[in-house]
LUMKOL-118786 format. One record per residue: x, y, z of N, C-alpha, C in turn; residue in three letters. Coordinates in pm, whole numbers, plus 50000, padded with zeros to 5 digits. Layout:
! LUMKOL-118786
XYZXYZXYZALA ...
This chain:
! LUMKOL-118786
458286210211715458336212511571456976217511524UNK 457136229911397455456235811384455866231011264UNK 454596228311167454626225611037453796237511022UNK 453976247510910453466254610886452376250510730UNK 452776248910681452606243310550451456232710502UNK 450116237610410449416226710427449606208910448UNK 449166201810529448986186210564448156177010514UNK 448116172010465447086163510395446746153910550UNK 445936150010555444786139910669445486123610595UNK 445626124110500445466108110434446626109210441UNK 447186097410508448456094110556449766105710580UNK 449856116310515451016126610537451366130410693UNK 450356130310792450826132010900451506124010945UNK 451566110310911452176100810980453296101210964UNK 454506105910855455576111310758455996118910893UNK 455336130810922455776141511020456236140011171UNK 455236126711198455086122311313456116111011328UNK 456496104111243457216089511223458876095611243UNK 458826108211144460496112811147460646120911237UNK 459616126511372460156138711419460276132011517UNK 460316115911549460776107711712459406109411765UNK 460546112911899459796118112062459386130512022UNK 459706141611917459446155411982457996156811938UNK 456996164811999456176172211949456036176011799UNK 454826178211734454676182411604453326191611593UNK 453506203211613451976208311602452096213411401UNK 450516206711393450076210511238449356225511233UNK 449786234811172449066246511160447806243011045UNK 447926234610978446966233210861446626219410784UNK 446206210710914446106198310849444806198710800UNK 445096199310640444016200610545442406209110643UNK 443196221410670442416237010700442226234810874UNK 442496225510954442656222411061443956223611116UNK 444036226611286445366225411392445236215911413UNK 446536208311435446086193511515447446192211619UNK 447916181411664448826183411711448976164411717UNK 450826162911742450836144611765451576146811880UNK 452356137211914453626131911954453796139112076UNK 452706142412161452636156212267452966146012387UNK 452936135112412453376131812540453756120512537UNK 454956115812417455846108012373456926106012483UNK 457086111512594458256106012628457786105212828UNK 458586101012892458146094813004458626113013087UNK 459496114713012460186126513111458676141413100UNK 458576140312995457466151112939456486150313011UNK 456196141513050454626130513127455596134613260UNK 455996136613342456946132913479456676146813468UNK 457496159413351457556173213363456556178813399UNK 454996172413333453556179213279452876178513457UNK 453666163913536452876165313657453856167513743UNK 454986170213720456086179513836455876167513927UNK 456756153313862456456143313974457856133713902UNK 459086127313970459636121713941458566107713907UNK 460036096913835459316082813808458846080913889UNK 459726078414012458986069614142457686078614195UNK 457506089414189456356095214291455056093814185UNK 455456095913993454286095813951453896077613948UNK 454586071913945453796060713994452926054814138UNK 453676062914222453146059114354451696065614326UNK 452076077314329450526093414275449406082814233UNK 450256076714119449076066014058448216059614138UNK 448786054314164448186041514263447696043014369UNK 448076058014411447226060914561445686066714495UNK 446256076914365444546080014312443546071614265UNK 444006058314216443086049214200442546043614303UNK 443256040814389442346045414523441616047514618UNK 441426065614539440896071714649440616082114527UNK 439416075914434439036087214395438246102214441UNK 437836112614393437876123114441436686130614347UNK 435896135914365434686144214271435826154114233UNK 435586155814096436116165514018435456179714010UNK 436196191613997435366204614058434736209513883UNK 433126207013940432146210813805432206225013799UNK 432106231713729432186246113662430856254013562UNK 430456264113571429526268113505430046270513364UNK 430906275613297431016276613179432316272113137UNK 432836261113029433586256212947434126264212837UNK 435326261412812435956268812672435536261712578UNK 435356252412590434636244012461433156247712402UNK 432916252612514431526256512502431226268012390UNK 432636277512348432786286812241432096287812103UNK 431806270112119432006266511947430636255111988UNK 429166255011948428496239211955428046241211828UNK 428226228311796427676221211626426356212511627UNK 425126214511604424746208311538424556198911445UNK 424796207711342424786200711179426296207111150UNK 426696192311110428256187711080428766175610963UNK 429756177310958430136167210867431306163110899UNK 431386149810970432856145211026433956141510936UNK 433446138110798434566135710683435176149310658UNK 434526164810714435546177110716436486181010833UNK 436166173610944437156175111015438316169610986UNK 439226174811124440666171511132441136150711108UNK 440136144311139440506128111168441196123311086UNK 442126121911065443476113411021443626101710984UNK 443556097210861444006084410775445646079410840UNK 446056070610848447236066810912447956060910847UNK 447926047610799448356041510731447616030110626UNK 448586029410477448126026410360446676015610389UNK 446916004410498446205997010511445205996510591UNK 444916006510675443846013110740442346011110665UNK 441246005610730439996008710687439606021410670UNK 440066035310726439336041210763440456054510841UNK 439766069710821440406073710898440086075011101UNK 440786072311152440866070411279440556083611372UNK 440246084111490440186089911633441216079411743UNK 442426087011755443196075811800443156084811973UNK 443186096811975443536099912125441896107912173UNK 441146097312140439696102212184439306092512301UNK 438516099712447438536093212560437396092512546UNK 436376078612585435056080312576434576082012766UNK 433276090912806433086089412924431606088912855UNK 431376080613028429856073712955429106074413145UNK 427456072413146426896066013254425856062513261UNK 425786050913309424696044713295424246037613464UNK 422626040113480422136038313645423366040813726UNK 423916050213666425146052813833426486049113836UNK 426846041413702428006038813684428776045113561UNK 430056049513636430836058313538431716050813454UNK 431956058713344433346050013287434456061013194UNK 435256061513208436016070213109437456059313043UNK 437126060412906438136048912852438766051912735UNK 440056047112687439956049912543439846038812426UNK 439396046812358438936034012259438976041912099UNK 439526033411974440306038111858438546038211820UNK 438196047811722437426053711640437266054011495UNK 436786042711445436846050011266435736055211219UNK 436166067611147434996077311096434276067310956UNK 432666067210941432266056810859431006063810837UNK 431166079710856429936084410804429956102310873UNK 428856112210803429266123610839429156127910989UNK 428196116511033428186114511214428076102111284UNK 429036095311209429036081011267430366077811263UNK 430596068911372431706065211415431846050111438UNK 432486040311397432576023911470433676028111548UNK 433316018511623434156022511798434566004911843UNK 436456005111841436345990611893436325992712029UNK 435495979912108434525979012264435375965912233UNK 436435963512330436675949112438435765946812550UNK 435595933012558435045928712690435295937012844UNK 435135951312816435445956512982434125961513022UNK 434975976013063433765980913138432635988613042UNK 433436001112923431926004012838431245993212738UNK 431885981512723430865970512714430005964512764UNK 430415961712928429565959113002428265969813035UNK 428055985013055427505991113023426645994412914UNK 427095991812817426635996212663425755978112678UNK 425905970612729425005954812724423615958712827UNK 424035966812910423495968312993422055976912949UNK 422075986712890421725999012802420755988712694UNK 421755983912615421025977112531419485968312589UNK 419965960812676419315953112771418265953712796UNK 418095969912826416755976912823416235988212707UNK 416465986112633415935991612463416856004112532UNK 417886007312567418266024212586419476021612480UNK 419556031912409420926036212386422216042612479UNK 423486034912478424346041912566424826059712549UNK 423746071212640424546085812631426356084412630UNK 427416091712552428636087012554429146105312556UNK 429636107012548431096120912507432516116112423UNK 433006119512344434156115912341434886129412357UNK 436016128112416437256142912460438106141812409UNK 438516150512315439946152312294440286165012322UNK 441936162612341442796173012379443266172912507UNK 443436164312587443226166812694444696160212830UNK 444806166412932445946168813030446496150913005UNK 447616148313051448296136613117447536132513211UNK 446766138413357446576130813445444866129013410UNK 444376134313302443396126113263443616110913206UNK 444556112513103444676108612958445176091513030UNK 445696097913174446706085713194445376078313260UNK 444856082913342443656076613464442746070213318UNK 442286073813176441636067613125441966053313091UNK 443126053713056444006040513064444426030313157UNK 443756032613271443896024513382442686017913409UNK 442856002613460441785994613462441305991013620UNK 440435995413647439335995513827438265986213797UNK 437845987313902436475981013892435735988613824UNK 434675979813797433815990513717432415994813812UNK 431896011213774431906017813820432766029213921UNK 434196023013948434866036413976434636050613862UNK 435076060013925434826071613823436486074313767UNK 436266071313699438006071913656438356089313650UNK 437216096713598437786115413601437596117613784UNK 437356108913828437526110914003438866105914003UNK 439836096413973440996090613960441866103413871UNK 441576107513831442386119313746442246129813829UNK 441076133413919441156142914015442266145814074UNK 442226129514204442846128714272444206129114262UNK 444796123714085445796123214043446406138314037UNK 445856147913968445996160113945446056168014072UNK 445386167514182445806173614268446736169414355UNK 447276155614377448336149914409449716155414348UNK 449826158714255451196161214132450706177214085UNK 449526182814110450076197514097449536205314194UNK 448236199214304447436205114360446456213914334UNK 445466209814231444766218014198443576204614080UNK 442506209214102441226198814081441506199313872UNK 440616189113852440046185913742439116188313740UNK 438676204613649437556211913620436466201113492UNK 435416199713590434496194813441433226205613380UNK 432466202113331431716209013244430396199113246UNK 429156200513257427806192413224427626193113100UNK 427326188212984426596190912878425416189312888UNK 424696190212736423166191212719422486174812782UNK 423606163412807422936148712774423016145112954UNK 423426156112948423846156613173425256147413183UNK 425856140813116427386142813118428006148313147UNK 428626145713235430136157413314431346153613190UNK 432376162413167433056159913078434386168713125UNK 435336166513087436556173813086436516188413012UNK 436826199413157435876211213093437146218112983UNK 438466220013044439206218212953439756212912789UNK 438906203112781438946195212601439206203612538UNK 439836203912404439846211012292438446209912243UNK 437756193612212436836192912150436176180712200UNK 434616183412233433826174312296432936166612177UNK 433076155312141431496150712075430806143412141UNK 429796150212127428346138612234427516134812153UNK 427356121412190426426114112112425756099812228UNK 425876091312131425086079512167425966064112134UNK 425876056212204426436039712137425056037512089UNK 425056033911993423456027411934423926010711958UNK 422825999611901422795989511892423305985111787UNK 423505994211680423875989611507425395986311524UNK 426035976211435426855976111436427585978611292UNK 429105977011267429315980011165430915975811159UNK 431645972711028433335966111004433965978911076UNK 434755974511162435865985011179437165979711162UNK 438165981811114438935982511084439445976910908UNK 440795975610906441905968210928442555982411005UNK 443285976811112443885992011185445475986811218UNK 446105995311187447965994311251447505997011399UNK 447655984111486447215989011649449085987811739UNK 448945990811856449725993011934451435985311853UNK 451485970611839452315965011784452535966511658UNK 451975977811581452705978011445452285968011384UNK 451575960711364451115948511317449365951911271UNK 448875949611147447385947311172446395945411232UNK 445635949411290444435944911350443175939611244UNK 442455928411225441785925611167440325931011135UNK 439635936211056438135939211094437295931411160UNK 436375936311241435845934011310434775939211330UNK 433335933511338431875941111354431525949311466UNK 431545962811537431525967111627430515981411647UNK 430065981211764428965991611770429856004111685UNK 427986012311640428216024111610427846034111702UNK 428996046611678428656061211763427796072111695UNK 426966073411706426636086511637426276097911714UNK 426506110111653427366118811751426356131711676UNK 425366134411812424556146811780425086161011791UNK 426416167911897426886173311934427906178011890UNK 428566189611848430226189011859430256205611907UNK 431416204912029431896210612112433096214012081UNK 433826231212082435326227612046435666243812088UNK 437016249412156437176258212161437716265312074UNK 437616274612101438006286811945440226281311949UNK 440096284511822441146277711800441876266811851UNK 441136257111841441536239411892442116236111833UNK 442506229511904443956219711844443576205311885UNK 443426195711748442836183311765444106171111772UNK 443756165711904445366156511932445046145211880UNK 446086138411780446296125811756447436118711799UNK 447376105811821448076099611862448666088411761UNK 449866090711679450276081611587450216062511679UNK 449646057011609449716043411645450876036911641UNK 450826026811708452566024211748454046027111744UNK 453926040511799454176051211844454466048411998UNK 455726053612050456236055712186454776057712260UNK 454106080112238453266076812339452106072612268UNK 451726060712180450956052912179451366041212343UNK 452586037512305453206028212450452786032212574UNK 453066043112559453486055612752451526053012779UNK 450996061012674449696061612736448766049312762UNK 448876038412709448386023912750449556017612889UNK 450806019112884451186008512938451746017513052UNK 451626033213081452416036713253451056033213364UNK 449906035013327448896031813405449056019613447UNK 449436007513361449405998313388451175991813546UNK 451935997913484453135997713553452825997613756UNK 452256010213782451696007513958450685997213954UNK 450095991313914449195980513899450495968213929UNK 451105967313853452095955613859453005957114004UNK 453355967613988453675970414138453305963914289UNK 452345970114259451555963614383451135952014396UNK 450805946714275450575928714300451785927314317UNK 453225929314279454415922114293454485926814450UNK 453935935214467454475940914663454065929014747UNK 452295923914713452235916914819452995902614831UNK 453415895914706454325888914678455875888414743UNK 456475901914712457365899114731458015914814824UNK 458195913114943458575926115057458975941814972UNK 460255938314932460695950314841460555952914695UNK 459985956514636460065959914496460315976614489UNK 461095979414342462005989314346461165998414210UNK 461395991514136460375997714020459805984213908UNK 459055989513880458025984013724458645988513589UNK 458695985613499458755989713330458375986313264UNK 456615986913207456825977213038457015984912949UNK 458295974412870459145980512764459045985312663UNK 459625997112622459166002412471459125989012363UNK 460295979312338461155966412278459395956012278UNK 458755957512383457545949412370456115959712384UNK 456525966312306455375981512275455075983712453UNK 455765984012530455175989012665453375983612692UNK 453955968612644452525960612668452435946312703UNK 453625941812586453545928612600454625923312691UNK 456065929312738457145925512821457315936412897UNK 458285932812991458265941613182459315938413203UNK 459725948913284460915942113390460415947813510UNK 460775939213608460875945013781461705943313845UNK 462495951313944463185947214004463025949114147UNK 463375941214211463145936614367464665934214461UNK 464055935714608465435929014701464705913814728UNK 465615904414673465555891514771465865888114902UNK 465075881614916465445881515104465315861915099UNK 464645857615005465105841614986464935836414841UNK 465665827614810465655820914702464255817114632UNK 463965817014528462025817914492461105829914508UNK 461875844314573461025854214585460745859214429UNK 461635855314346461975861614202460535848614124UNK 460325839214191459445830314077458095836314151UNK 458135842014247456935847914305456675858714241UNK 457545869814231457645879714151456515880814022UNK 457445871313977457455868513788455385865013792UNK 455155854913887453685849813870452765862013899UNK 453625872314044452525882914071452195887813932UNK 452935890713883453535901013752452665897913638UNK 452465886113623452035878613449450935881013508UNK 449815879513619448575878213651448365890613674UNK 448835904813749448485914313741448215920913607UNK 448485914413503448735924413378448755912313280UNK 447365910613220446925899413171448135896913016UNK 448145906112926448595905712839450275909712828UNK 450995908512945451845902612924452295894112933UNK 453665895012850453775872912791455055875312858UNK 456045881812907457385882012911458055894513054UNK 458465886013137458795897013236460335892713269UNK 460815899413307462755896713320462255904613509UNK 462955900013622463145900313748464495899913763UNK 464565912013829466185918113814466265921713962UNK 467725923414068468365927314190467805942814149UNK 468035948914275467935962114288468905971714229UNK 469645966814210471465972214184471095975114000UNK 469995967513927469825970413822468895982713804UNK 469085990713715468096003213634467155993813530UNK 465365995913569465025987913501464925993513351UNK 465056011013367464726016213212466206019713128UNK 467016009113178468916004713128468625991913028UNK 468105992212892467745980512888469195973212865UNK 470345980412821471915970612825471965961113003UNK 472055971013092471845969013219471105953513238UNK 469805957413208468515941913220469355931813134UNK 469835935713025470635925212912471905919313014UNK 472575924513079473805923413164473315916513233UNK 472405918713334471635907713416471495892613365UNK 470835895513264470215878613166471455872613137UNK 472525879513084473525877713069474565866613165UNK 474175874913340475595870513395474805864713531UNK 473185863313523472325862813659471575852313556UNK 471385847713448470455841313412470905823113337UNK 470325811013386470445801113328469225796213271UNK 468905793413162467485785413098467005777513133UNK 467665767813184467585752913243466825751813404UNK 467595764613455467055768513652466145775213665UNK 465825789913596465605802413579464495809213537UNK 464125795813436462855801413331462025792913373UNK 460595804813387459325801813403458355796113308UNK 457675792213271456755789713093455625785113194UNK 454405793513175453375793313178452365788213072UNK 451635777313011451235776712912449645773812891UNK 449435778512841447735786112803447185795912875UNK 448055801812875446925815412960446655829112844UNK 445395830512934444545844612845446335855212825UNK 445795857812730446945871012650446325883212596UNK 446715889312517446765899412464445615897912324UNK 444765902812303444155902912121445475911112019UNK 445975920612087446555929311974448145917611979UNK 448255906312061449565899611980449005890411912UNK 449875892911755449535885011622449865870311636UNK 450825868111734451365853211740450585847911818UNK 449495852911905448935843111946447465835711917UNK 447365827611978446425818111897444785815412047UNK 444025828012034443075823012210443995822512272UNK 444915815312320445855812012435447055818612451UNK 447815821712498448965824012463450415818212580UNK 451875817912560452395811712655453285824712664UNK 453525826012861454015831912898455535827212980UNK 456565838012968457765836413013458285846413123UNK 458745839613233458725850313325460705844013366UNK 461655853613356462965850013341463785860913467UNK 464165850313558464835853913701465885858013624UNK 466395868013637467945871713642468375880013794UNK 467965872613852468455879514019469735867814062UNK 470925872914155471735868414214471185860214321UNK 471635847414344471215838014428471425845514575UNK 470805839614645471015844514828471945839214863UNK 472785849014906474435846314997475475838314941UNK 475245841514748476485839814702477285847214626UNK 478355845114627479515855314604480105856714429UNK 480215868714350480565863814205479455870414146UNK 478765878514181477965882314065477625900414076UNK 478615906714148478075917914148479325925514038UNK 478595935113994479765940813859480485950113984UNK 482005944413923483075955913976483065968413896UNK 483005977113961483175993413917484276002213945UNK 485256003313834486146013513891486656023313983UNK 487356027414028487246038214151488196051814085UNK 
């Protein structure tokens, strides 16, 4: 879908983006800017973009994390068309979202950062709070641990933020390694796995390698200052509270001649896809060493593809399914809710998984409850702690009565 027609930034995109689903929406003129949303809303689009069914782009996954790969550096960038100096970020494209928003947002901006030798590429929501300043929410990971590090020694953290940019970046930023892996080495490897052909970067002025491809690069700095960010609509549709969090300020801006600046409507499908498919081969594989066969992973659109899962597995004994369920909740901290389903089920059928619970599941035998374990910040119901449910709906070993008859 093109909108031709001027866009207002303060909330109107969200109107465009909210009613047009899954499909695509490019803005010809959001308030004198291109922008674009809803670009990799759906799992099939993401599968199309890397010419990789479900099962292989998950495997792809998990072999590129890995075995990351140096990404092939390049002498000149398309971004490179356009560098800014002196700017004013309240004239760009950045997008107000909704009524209760602090602030307008940077929702599909990847930050890559390095510090003594360690890389990081992540994403992290952005509110604009000045004509080159940015509050940036930082969880306890890896560009926190970095940016402490920096601090540590009177440095400011050098940063980039990218927008615009491929699936097998966008997805590798969203995936959690150790820290110091190079995650655009994980997008390498990803990219040439699913199309055969490297992830071109670009150096800037701050010696940052960056995604040479971007629509639009800003380079700057994490300073020590901090500042309120939010109230923000995050992943669950629900509030996020303000919160005091470093500022970005951003000496640089990078952008190719006619860019197109991607946003990502917040809780939003691929708000879901792009946090929670990275996470899916992760679960995988802890459930593998657990349990011999596992078939596929899903966390569900129904629990923003964050907070609930399904997996399904072959049993080979009674309890492989409570093994399952524990790999599952511990591989993937913030989920509270996983359903363990026979092979015979489609885990992305959610009637199917319902049929299961249905005709494979008792409360009394079945259900797991885990109680106080670390959860999620973005779920509102929980309190520091949260309690987790992990629910067998698999057919017992070597009994008879539970497989659906199918017509002939």
């Amino acid at each position: 879908m093109t909108v031709k027609g001027r866009v207002s930034r303060d909330l109107e995109a969200t109107k465009y983006l909210a009613k047009a689903g899954d499909a695509p929406v490019l803005f010809e003129n959001l308030d004198g800017h291109r922008a674009v949303g809803n670009l990799w809303a759906s799992r099939k689009r993401i599968e199309h973009a890397l010419r990789s069914s479900s099962e292989q782009l998950s495997l792809r996954m998990l072999e590129a994390m890995g075995s990351p790969t140096p990404p092939q550096e390049i002498d000149k960038a398309p971004f490179e068309q356009n560098v800014l100096t002196e700017f004013d970020l309240n004239e760009s494209a950045i997008p107000r979202f909704f009524d209760g928003d602090g602030g307008r947002y940077i929702t599909a901006g990847v930050i890559i950062t390095e510090f003594e030798g360690k890389k990081n590429m992540s994403f992290h929501r952005m509110m604009l709070i000045g004509e080159n300043r940015l509050a940036i929410r930082v969880v306890p990971r890896h560009l926190h641990a970095l940016h402490r590090k920096a601090k540590a020694k009177g440095e400011e953290l050098k940063v980039a933020v990218a927008i615009g940019l491929c699936p097998s970046i966008l997805l590798s930023a969203a995936m959690t390694v150790e820290l110091g892996t190079d995650e655009l080495g994980i997008a390498n490897t990803l990219r040439q796995l699913c199309l055969g052909e490297p992830v071109a970067v670009r150096k800037i002025v701050s010696g940052l390698l960056v995604p040479a491809y971007a629509e639009y690069i800003f380079e700057g700095r994490l300073t020590d200052q901090l500042a309120d960010e939010g109230p923000f609509v995050d992943i669950t549709g629900t509030q996020d509270p303000v919160r005091k969090q470093p500022v970005l300020e951003v000496d640089r801006i990078y952008y190719r001649d006619e860019a197109i600046f991607q946003i990502i409507l917040p809780a939003s499908h691929e708000h879901y896809l792009m946090m929670g498919m990275p996470r899916e081969p992760v679960i995988k594989k802890a459930v593998s060493v657990a349990v011999p066969e596992v078939h596929a992973v899903r966390l569900t659109e129904g629990g923003c593809c964050w907070l609930h899962g399904v997996v399904s597995i072959t049993k080979q004994k009674d309890g492989d399914a409570v093994n399952a369920i524990l790999a599952a909740l511990g591989s993937h901290t913030s989920m509270k809710l996983v359903t363990v389903v026979d092979e015979d089920i489609d885990v992305y059928d959610d009637k199917a998984v319902e049929w299961a619970l249905a005709t494979r599941f008792q409360g009394d035998r079945d259900l797991v409850l885990v109680k106080n374990a670390r959860g999620s910040s973005l779920d509102p119901s929980a309190d520091k702690t949260t309690a987790k449910l992990g629910l067998d709906a698999t057919k017992p070993v070597g009994c008879a009565g539970f497989d659906r008859i199918e017509p002939h």
